[in-house]
C-alpha positions as CSV (number, residue, x, y, z in Angstrom):
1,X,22.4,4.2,12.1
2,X,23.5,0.6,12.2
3,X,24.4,-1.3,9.1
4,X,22.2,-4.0,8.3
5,X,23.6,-7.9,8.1
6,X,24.5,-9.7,4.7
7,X,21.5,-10.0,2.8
8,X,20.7,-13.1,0.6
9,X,21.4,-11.9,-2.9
10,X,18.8,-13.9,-5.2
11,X,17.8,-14.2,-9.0
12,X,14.2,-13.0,-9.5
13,X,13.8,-15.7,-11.9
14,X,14.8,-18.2,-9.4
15,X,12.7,-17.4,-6.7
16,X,9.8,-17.4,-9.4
17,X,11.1,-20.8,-10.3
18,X,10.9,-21.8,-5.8
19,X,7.1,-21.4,-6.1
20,X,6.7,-24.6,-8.5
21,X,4.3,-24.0,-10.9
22,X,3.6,-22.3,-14.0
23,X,2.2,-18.4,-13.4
24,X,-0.8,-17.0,-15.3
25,X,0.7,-14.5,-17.1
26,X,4.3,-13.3,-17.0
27,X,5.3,-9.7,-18.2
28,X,9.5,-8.1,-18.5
29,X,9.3,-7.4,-15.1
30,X,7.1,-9.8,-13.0
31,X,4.8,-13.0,-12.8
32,X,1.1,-13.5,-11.6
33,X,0.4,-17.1,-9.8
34,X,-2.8,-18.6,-9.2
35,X,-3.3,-20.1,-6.3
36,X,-3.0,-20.5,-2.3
37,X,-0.7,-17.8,-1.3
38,X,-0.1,-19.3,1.9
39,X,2.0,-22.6,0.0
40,X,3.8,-20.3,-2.4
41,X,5.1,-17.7,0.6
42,X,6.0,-21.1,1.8
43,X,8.0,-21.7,-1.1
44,X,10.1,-18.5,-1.6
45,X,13.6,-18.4,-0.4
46,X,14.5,-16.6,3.2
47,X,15.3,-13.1,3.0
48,X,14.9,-12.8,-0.6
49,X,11.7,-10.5,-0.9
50,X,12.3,-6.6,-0.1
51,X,8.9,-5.4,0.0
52,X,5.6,-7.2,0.7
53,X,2.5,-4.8,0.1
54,X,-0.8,-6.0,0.2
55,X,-4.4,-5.6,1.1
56,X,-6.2,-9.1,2.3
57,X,-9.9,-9.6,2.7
58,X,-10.9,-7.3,5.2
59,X,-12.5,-9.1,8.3
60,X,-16.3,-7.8,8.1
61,X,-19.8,-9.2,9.6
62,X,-20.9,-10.4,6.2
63,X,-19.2,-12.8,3.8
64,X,-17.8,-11.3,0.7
65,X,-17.2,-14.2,-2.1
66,X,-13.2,-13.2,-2.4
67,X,-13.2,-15.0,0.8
68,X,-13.0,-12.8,4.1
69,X,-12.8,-14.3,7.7
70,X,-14.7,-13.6,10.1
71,X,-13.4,-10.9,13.1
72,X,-13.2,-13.1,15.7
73,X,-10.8,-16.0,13.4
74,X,-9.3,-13.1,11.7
75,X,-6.1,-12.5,13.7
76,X,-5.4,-16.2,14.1
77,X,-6.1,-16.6,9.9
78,X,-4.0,-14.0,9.1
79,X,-0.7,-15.1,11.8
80,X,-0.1,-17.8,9.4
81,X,0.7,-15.4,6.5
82,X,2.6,-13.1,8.1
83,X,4.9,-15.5,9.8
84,X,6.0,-16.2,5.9
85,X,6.1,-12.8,5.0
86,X,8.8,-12.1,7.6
87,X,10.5,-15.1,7.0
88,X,10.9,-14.3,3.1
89,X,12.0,-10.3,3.8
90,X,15.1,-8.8,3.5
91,X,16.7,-7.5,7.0
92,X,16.1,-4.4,5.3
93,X,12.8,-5.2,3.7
94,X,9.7,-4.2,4.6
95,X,5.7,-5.2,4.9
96,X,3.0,-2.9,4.0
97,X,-0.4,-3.8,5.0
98,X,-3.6,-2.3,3.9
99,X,-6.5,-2.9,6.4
100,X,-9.7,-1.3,6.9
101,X,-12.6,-1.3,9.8
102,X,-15.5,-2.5,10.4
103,X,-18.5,-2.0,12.9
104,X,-19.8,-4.9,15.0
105,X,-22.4,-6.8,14.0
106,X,-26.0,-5.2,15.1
107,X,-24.4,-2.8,17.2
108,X,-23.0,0.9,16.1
109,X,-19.7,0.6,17.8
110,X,-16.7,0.0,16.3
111,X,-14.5,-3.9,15.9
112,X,-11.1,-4.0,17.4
113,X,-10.2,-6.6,15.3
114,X,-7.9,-4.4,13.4
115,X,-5.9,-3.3,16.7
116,X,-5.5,-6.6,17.8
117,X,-3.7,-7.7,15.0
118,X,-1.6,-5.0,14.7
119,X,-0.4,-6.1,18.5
120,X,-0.1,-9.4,17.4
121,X,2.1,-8.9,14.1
122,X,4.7,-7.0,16.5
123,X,4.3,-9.0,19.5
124,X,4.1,-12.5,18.8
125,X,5.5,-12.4,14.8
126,X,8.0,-10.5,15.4
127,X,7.8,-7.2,13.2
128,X,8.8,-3.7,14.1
129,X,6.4,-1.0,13.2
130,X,8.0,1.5,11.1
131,X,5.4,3.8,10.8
132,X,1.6,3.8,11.0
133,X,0.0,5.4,8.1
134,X,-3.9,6.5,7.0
135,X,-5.6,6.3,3.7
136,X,-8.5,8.9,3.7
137,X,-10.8,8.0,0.7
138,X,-13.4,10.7,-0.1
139,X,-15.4,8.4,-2.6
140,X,-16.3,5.4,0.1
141,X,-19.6,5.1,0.4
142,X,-21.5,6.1,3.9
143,X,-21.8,2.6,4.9
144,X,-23.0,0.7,7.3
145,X,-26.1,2.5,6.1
146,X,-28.1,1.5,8.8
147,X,-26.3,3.9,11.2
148,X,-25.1,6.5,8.7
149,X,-28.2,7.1,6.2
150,X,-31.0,5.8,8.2
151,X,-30.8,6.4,11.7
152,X,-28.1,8.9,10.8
153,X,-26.4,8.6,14.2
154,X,-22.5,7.7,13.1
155,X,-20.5,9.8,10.1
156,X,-19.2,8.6,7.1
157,X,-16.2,6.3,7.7
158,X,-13.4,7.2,4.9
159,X,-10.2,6.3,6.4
160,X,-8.5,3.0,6.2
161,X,-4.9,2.0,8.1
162,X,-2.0,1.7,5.9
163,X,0.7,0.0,8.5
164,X,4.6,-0.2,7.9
165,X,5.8,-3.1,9.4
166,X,9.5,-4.0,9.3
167,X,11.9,-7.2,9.5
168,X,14.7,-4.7,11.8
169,X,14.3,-1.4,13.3
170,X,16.1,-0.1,10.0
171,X,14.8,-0.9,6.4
172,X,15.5,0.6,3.7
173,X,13.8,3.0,3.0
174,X,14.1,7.1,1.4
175,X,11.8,10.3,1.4
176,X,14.1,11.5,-0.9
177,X,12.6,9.2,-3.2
178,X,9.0,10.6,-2.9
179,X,9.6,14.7,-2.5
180,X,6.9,16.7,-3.0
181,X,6.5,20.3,-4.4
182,X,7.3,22.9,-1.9
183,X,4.1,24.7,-0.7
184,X,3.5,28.4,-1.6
185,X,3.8,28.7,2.1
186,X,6.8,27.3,2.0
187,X,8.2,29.4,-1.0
188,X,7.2,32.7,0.5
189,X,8.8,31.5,4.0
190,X,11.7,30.9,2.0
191,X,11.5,33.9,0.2
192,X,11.0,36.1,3.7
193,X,13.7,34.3,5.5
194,X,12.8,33.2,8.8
195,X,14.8,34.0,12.6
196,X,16.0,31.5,14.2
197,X,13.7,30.9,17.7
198,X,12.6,28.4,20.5
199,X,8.6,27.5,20.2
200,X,6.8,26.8,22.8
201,X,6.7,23.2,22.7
202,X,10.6,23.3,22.9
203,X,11.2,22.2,19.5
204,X,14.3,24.6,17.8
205,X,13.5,26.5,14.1
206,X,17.2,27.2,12.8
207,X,17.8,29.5,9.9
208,X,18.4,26.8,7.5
209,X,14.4,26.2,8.1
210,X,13.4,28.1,5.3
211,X,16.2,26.4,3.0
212,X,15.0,25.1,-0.3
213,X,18.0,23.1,-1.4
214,X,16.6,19.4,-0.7
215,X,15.0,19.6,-4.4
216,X,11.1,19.1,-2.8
217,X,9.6,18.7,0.6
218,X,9.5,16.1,2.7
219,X,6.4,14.2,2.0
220,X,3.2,14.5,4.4
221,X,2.4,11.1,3.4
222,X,-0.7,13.5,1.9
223,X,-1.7,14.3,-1.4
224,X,-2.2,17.8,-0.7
225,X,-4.1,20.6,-3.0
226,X,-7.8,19.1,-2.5
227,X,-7.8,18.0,1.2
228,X,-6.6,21.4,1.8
229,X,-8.7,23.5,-0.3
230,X,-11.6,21.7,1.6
231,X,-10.8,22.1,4.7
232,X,-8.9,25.4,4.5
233,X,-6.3,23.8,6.9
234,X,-3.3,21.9,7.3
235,X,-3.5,18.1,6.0
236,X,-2.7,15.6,9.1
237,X,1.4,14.2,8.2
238,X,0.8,10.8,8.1
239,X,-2.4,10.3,6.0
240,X,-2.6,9.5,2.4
241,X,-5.4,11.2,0.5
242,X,-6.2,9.1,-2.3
243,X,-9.6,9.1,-4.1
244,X,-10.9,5.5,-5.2
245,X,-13.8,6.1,-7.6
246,X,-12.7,3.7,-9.7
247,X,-15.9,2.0,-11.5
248,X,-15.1,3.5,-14.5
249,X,-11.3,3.4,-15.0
250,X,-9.5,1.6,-17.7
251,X,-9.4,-1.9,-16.5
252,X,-13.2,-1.3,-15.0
253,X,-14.0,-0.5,-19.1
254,X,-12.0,-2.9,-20.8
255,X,-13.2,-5.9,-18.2
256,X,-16.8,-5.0,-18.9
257,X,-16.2,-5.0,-22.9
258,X,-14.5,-8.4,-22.4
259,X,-17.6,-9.7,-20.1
260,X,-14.6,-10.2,-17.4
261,X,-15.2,-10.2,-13.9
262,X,-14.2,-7.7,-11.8
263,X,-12.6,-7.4,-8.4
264,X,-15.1,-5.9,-5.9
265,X,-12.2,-4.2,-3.8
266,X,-9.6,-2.4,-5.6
267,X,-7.2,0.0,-4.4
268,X,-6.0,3.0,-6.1
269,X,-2.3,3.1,-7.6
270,X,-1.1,5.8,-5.9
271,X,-1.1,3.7,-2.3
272,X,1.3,1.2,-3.7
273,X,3.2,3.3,-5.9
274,X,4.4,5.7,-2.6
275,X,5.1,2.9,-0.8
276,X,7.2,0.7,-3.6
277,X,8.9,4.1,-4.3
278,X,9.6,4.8,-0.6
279,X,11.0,1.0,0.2
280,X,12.3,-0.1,-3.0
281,X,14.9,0.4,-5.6
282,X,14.8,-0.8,-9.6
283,X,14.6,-4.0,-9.9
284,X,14.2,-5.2,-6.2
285,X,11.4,-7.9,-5.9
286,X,7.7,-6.8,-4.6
287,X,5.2,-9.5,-3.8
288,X,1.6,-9.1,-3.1
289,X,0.2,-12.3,-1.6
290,X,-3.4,-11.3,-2.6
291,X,-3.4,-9.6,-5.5
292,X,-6.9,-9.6,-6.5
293,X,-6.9,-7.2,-9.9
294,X,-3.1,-7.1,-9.0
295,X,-2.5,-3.0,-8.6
296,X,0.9,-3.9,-7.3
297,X,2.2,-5.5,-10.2
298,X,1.2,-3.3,-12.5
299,X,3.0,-0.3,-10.8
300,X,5.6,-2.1,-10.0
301,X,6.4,-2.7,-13.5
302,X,5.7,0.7,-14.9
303,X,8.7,1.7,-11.7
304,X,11.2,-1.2,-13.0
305,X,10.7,-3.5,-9.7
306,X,10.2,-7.4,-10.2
307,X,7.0,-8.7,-8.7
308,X,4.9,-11.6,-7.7
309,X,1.3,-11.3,-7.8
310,X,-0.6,-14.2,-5.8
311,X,-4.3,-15.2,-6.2
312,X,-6.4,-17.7,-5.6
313,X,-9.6,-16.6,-7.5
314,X,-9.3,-17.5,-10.8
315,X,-11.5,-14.8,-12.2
316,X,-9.8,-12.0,-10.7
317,X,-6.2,-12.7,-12.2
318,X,-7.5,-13.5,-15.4
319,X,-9.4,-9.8,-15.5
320,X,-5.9,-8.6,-14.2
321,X,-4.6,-9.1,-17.5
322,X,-5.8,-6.3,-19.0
323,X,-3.9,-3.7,-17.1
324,X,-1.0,-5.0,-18.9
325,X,-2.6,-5.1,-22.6
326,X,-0.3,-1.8,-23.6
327,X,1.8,1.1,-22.8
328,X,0.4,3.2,-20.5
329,X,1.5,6.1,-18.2
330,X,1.0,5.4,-15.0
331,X,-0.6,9.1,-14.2
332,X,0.3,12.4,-12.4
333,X,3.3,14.3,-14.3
334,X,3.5,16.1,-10.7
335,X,4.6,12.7,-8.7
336,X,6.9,12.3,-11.7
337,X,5.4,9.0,-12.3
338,X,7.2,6.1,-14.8
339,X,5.9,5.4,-18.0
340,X,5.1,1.3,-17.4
341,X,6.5,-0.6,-20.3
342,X,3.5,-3.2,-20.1
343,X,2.7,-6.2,-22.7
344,X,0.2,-6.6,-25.3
């Protein structure tokens, strides 16, 4: 694998101190800032940042109030961003980018709005795709409802891209890092031993196949046990099964008991946590250019990564507070999750 060039070695605290302003709130491992995103990317040093992840408006037929453009400006609204995103990465950094469909307007067909851009971040910005990812969500709601409830002609859309861009055609990055627990499958393979063999499709099975020595497997990008109970079948490798039914959670409660307002479009930890352990190690700097309830930050703290949380709606990063009002496990003994040392 090539070696990557000499990276800019930079003080968190200094590139908090490039953006110019005071942030919101500040916690031991990161800062949230309220304002345009597009002027403070435009602030941080060059090859500084080692992983952007991040989930902007989504580009849908109706306006939502955090400020979504419309499909046909999305592509050109969005270039903008992402030109400063590469610009600020590491050569070994990465961008993740969470982006969901949409249908067109008065029609049940599908937007390509989504696939243009993706074209567009490699071809004319300049990124690599490292690996295209998929976020099935069993809790989204069957919507448009038009189509899905009423006329009940289209199914229930529950998947959302998750897209792993790149600076080079090597950033860091280790599954070592996110292991899973072997399936019982796997441990009875292991157990039986298996002969080495030619399949069909060419592809060789060794005896060191049914080895167990890595410590876990390597991830399906999946979390397993309840896609696969369900559909008594093997999960597809690159999507990420994450539930997001999260209108009760803590910072759902403890925003309505402070008459806070909410952000409309949260995604769950788990996405960002993968990814920021996948990408990133202690105390490399995350940024998440709209951080809305600011998800990323808070995981990134509970892993010991800096971070940079970007907003522009006031009411969203004040809410956002409360998800750092104590210590708090971040969830899921299994994933080996970090305890997040937050402030009060």
């Amino acid at each position: 694998m090539p070696t990557n060039g000499e990276h800019l070695e930079v003080n968190p605290g200094d590139v908090e101190a490039s953006l110019g302003r005071e942030p919101l709130y500040r916690t031991a491992q990161g800062a949230a800032f309220l304002g345009d995103s597009l002027e403070m990317l435009g602030r941080i040093p060059a090859g500084s940042i080692s992983l952007v992840f991040t989930s902007p408006p989504y580009a849908l037929h109706f306006k939502k109030e955090y400020g979504n453009a419309h499909k046909r400006d999305y592509v050109r609204w969005f270039i903008p961003f992402a030109s400063q995103i590469l610009r600020i990465l590491r050569d070994d950094g990465s961008f993740v980018l969470n982006i969901g469909g949409s249908y067109n307007e008065g029609m049940p067909t599908r937007s390509l709005y989504h696939f243009h851009l993706l074209v567009a971040l490699v071809e004319e910005v300049g990124f690599h795709l490292a690996q295209e990812c998929f976020w099935y969500n069993p809790a989204k709601m069957p919507m448009p409802a038009e189509w899905v409830t009423v006329r009940r002609i289209r199914v229930k859309d529950s998947v959302e891209y998750v897209w792993w861009f790149s600076k080079t055609p090597w950033p860091k990055a280790s599954n070592v890092r996110v292991l899973r627990e072997y399936s019982p499958d796997m441990i009875r393979l292991s157990r039986r031993g298996v002969k080495p063999t030619v399949r069909p499709s060419g592809h060789v099975i060794r005896d060191s196949f049914d080895k167990l020595a890595a410590g876990g497997a390597i991830p399906p990008n999946v979390v397993e046990n309840e896609l696969r109970d369900l559909l008594e079948a093997p999960i597809p490798e690159t999507m990420l099964k994450f539930g997001n039914n999260a209108a009760n959670d803590g910072y759902a409660r403890r925003s309505k008991e402070l008459g806070l307002k909410m952000h409309p479009a949260r995604f769950p930890a788990a996405l960002p946590e993968f990814f920021i352990r996948l990408l990133t190690d202690q105390g490399d700097i995350v940024v998440d250019p709209f951080a809305g309830s600011n998800t990323t930050g808070v995981v990134a703290e509970g892993l010991q990564r800096r971070w940079i949380a970007m907003e522009r709606v006031p009411e969203y990063l004040e809410a956002s507070k409360v998800r750092f009002e104590r210590s708090a496990s971040l969830d899921g003994s299994r994933n080996g999750r970090a305890q997040a040392e937050l402030f009060s």
